[in-house]
Structures are given as structure tokens and as C-alpha cells.
N, C-alpha and C positions, 0 to 999 in steps of 0.2 A: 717396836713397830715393824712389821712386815715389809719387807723391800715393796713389793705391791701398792702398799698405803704412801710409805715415802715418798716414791713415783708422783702417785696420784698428786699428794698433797704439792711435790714439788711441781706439777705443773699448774697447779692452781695459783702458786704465787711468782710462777711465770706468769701468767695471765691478770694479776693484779698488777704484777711491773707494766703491764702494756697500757694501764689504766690512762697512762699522762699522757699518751697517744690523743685525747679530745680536749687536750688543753693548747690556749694559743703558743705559736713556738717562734715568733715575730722576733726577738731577741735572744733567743736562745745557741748560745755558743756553748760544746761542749769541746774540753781538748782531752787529747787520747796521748797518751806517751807508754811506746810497747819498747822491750830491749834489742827485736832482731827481728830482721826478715830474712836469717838463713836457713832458716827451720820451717819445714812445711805448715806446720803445723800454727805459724804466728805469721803466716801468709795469709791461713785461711780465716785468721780472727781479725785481723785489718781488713781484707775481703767482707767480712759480715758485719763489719760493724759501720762499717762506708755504706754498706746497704742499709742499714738498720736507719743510719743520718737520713738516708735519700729519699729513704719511704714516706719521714714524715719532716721533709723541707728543715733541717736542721743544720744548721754549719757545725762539721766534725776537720778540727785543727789536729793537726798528728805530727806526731815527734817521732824517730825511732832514734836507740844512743848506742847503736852499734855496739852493746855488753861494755859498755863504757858510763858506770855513774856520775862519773865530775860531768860527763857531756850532757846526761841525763840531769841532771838539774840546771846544768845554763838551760837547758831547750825547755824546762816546765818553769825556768822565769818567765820565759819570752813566750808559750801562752796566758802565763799569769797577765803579762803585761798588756795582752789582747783581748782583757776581760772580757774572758772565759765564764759560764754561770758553775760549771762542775767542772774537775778532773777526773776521767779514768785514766788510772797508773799504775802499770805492771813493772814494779821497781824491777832493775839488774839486779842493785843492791839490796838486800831487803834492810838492814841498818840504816843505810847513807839515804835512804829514800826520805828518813824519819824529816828531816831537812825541808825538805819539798814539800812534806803533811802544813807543817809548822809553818809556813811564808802561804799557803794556799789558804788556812784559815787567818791567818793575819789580814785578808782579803774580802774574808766573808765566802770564800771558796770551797765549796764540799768536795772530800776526795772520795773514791772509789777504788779500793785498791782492786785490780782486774786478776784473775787466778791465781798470783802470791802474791802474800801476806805479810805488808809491811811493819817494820817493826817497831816495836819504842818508843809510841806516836798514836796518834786519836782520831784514828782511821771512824770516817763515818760509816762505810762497811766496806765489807771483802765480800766480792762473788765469786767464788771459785769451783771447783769439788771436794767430796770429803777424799783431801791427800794425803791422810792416814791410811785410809781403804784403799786406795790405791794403791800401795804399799804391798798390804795385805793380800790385793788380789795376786800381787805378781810372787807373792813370797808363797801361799798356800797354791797355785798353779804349779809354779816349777817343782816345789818337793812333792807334790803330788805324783808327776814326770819322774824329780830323781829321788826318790826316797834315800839314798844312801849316794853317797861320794862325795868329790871335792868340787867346790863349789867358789868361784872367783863374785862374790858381790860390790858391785858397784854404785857410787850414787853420785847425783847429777851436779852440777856448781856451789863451791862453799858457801857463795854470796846470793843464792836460791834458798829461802827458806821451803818453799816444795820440796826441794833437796832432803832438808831433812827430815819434813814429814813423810816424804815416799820412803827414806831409808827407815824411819820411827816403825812404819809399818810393817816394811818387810822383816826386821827383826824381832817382830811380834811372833811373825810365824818361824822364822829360822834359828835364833838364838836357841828356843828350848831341844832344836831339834841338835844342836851344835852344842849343846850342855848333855846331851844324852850319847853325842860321841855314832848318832847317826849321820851326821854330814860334818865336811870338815871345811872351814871356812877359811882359803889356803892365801885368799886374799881382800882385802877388805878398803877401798881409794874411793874418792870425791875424783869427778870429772872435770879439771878447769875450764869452765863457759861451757860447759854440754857438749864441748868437741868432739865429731867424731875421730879426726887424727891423733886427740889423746886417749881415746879407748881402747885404740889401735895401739899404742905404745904399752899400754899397764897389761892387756892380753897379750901381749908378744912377751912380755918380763914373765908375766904368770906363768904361761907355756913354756917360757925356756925353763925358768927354776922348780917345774913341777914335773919335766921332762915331757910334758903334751899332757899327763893323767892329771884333766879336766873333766868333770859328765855335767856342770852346769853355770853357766853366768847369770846373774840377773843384774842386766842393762837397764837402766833407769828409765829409759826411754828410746824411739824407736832409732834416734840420731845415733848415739850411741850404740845400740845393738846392731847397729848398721858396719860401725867402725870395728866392732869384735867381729863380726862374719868375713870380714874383710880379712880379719889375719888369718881365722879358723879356715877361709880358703885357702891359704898360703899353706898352713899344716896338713891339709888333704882332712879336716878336722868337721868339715861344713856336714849339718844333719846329726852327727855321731851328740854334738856337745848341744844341749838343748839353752836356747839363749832366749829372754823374755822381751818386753820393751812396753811404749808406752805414745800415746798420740793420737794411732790409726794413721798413719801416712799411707800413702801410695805403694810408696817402694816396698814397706812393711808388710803390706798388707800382699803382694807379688811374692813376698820371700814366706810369709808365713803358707800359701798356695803352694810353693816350692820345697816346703819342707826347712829351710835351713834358718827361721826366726819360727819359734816354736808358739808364740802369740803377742798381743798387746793389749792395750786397756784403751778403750776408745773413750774419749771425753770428749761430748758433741758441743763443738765449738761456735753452733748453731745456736744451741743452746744457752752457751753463757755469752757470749755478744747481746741476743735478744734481752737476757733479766740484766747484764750490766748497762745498756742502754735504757733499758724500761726504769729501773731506779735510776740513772742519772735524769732521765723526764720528768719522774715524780721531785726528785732533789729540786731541778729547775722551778719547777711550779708551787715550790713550796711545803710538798708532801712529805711523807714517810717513804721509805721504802721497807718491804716484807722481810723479813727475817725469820728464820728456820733454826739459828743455831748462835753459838757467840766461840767466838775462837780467839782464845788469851797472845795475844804481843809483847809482851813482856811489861806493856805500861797499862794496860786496860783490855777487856775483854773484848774484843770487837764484834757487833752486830755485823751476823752472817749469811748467805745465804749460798748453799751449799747442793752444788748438783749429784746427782749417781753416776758413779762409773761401770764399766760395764766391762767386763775381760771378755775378751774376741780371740778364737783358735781357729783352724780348720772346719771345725763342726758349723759354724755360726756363723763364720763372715760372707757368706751371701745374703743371709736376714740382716744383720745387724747394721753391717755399711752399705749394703748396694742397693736392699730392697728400701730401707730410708733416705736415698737420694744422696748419702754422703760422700761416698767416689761413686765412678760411673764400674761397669762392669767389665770394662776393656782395662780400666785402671787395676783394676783387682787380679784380674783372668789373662790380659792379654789381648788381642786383635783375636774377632772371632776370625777360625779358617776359613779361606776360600775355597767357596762352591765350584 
């Protein structure tokens, strides 16, 4: 199917998730339990999905377990115990989460697992993106960039199944290139909790044992790539080593305009708030929610439904973020000069 039809079809079943939008919602409690508010980026999916409740007079109960799962399941007792009609749940863990599935339908509780995909466990559905391709975009982007040299690849938290589909992906495209002895892969680490001060640390080890001859990172994401620009400053390195990422944050989107974040992959966070909302409305009322895909957990295939990502450079992030309303254009560019 043509990226084009995808599209298309994926906003049709955006638009069917909005379907529960005319049913009565007098009782309807939905809880939300996300891992963190230190990332931009699960700032702005709390943000839209606070909106999403208010639009349509719904009480949205919210948890966050500060990348902490033990904490994360006391806090989805205690909306279990506030019966809750549905859970949306962006496990830390994606294993330990399976716990949480299992006491929510003990309940008659549908879960929702919110953009990773939890595991080992009878997930009613995952909305996410495909984070395979995601993967993929940032793996065929940067060897496109560095055809040839050494290349430090990183990927995001053990206990992130994302984690491993973004890595699943990018060595889709980099393995063959690293079997053929055109790029050398000098380093290959998990990021613990998406930290940027430990990408800071594994690009500081990389560059000292490689002597600085680095021409490419791929950061997992934009938190990350944030924490390697950080060091690559320190080496007088920034612009030379072309580093990737993932989100569309702000700051990202300022360094990719500056040359020294070479791009990211935007997943509109608009987006998947509205269909994970729209299917917990249908869940509440009764209904179905749409499915586009089924993505295996290790226990059962989970009914899926699966947004486009979209890679963002220099050429494209005035269309892509500014003119859709996603940052503002001072976010992106800076304060315009004074007249």
C-alpha cells in the first residue's frame, strides 16, 4: 500500500475512534498512567490528552511512575480502585506491566497500551506508531548522510519495548551495510531510562577509545541526541559527526536549524492522544475499536492501531512542524529580529 493510502486510511480510523464522541459519557472514568514528564515529548501527550477528556466532559485520572514500575503498578491499583471504565498505559516496563493487564481485566477493565507495547499479556489494543519504521527512517537517513565510517548506534531503555523495535529497525538498514564492511559499528549500548546524562557518558567512552574518528551516531531519540551534542561540543566535534533522533522536541528542532542534530522523526502526538482516546470512548460505550495491524507480545497478537512517522531535516521542518501548528515558529527559528 502506498504511504499516501496509509495516510489516508489511517485518518479514517482516526475518525471512526471519534465515533463515541455522541455517546453519553455521565459515568465514564478513563485512567491514564504515562512513565515521565521529563521528556518533552510525554509533556505534550498529557497536554492532549487532558484536552482530549475536556472536550468531551470525561474524567481523565493520571498517574506518572517516574520510570519506576513497582511505583507504576501501586498507582494503576489505586485507579483500578476508583473504577476506572478503561486504562490507557504506557508501561516503563514493558514485562512488569503484564501485572497490571491481568488485575485490570480481573475488573472487567479494558486496557489500552498507549505507544509501547506491553508484553506477555492480552492487551485489548496498542496505539502507537509503526516502531519498526521508525527505526528504519533514522537507519536509511543517516547512512544516506554517512555512507562509509564509524558509526556509534544507540538505543533507548532496556525495559522500553520501542527500545527495541527502533533498534529492530535501524538494523534493518545498517547491519547489511556493516556486513559489507562499508560502515563500522565501533559501538553498539541501550540507554538506561532514555537519559540524556548517560549518552553523555557512552559518547565520551566512544570518543576517547576511538580517538574522536566518529562521522555518525544514531540516538534514539531527540533526549538522547541531545546528551551526545552535549559531549560532541566538548570535542569541538558539533556539525562534523552527523547525529539522528526522534520526537520533534523543540530544542531538537533549534539544533537541527543549527546544523548540529542532523534530523528527527516526528510522531504527532496529536495524533495518537485523539485515536487512544477515541478507542477508550468506544471501549467505554461498549464498542470496537479500529484496527489497522496486529503486533505479536510474546503471548498473543495484539489488535493494533498504528500511526505514520514521518522523518524531519532542514529541508522540511517548516512544513512539517510549524505550518501544522505543532511548535510555534519562534520554537523552531528563534525570536524573530527587531525592526
Amino acid at each position: 500500500m502506498k504511504k499516501t493510502n496509509i495516510f489516508i486510511a489511517g485518518l479514517t480510523l482516526l475518525l471512526l475512534c471519534g465515533c463515541a464522541k455522541e455517546q453519553p459519557q455521565k459515568s465514564i472514568k478513563i485512567g491514564l498512567s504515562i512513565p515521565t514528564q521529563r521528556e518533552e515529548r510525554w509533556v505534550r501527550d498529557l497536554a492532549q490528552l487532558r484536552k482530549e477528556a475536556a472536550a468531551l466532559g470525561v474524567e481523565l485520572l493520571v498517574e506518572v511512575s517516574n520510570n519506576d514500575s513497582a511505583r507504576q503498578l501501586v498507582q494503576c491499583d489505586n485507579l483500578l480502585a476508583q473504577n476506572i471504565t478503561v486504562l490507557i498505559l504506557a508501561p516503563h516496563d514493558a514485562t512488569a506491566a503484564a501485572a497490571i493487564v491481568q488485575k485490570a481485566h480481573a475488573q472487567g477493565v479494558k486496557v489500552i497500551s498507549y505507544d509501547r507495547l506491553i508484553l506477555n499479556a492480552d492487551v485489548d489494543l496498542y496505539v502507537s506508531f509503526d516502531n519498526v519504521k521508525v527505526g528504519e527512517i533514522q537507519g536509511r537517513y543517516i547512512s544516506r548522510l554517512v555512507p562509509r565510517g564509524n558509526y556509534v548506534v544507540l538505543a533507548g531503555a532496556p525495559t522500553d519495548n520501542n527500545a527495541t523495535l527502533f533498534r529492530q529497525g535501524a538494523m534493518n538498514i545498517l547491519r547489511p551495510l556493516a556486513e559489507r564492511g562499508y560502515i563500522q559499528i565501533i559501538m553498539d549500548q541501550a540507554v538506561k531510562d532514555w537519559e540524556p546524562s548517560e549518552a553523555m557518558k557512552l559518547m565520551e567512552k566512544a570518543l576517547a577509545a576511538n580517538n574522536g574518528d566518529i562521522q555518525a551516531v544514531l540516538a534514539p531519540n531527540d533526549g538522547t541526541a541531545g546528551g551526545v551534542i552535549q559531549t560532541l561540543n566538548r570535542y569541538k566535534l558539533t556539525g562534523l559527526v552527523q547525529v539522528t533522533g526522534q520526537d520533534a522536541e523543540a530544542a531538537a528542532a533549534r539544533r537541527i536549524v543549527e546544523g548540529s542534530q542532523a534530523m528527527t522523526v516526528f510522531k504527532d502526538t496529536r495524533q495518537l492522544a485523539a485515536a487512544a482516546f477515541g478507542a477508550a470512548m468506544n471501549f467505554a460505550s461498549g464498542g470496537d475499536a479500529p484496527v489497522n495491524a496486529s503486533v505479536p507480545n510474546g503471548k498473543i497478537d495484539v489488535p493494533s492501531l498504528l500511526l505514520i512517522p514521518v522523518a524531519v531535516d532542514r529541508t522540511n521542518i517548516g512544513k512539517v512542524l510549524v505550518e501544522s501548528g505543532y511548535l510555534t515558529r519562534e520554537e523552531v527559528y528563534g525570536p524573530a529580529p527587531r525592526q
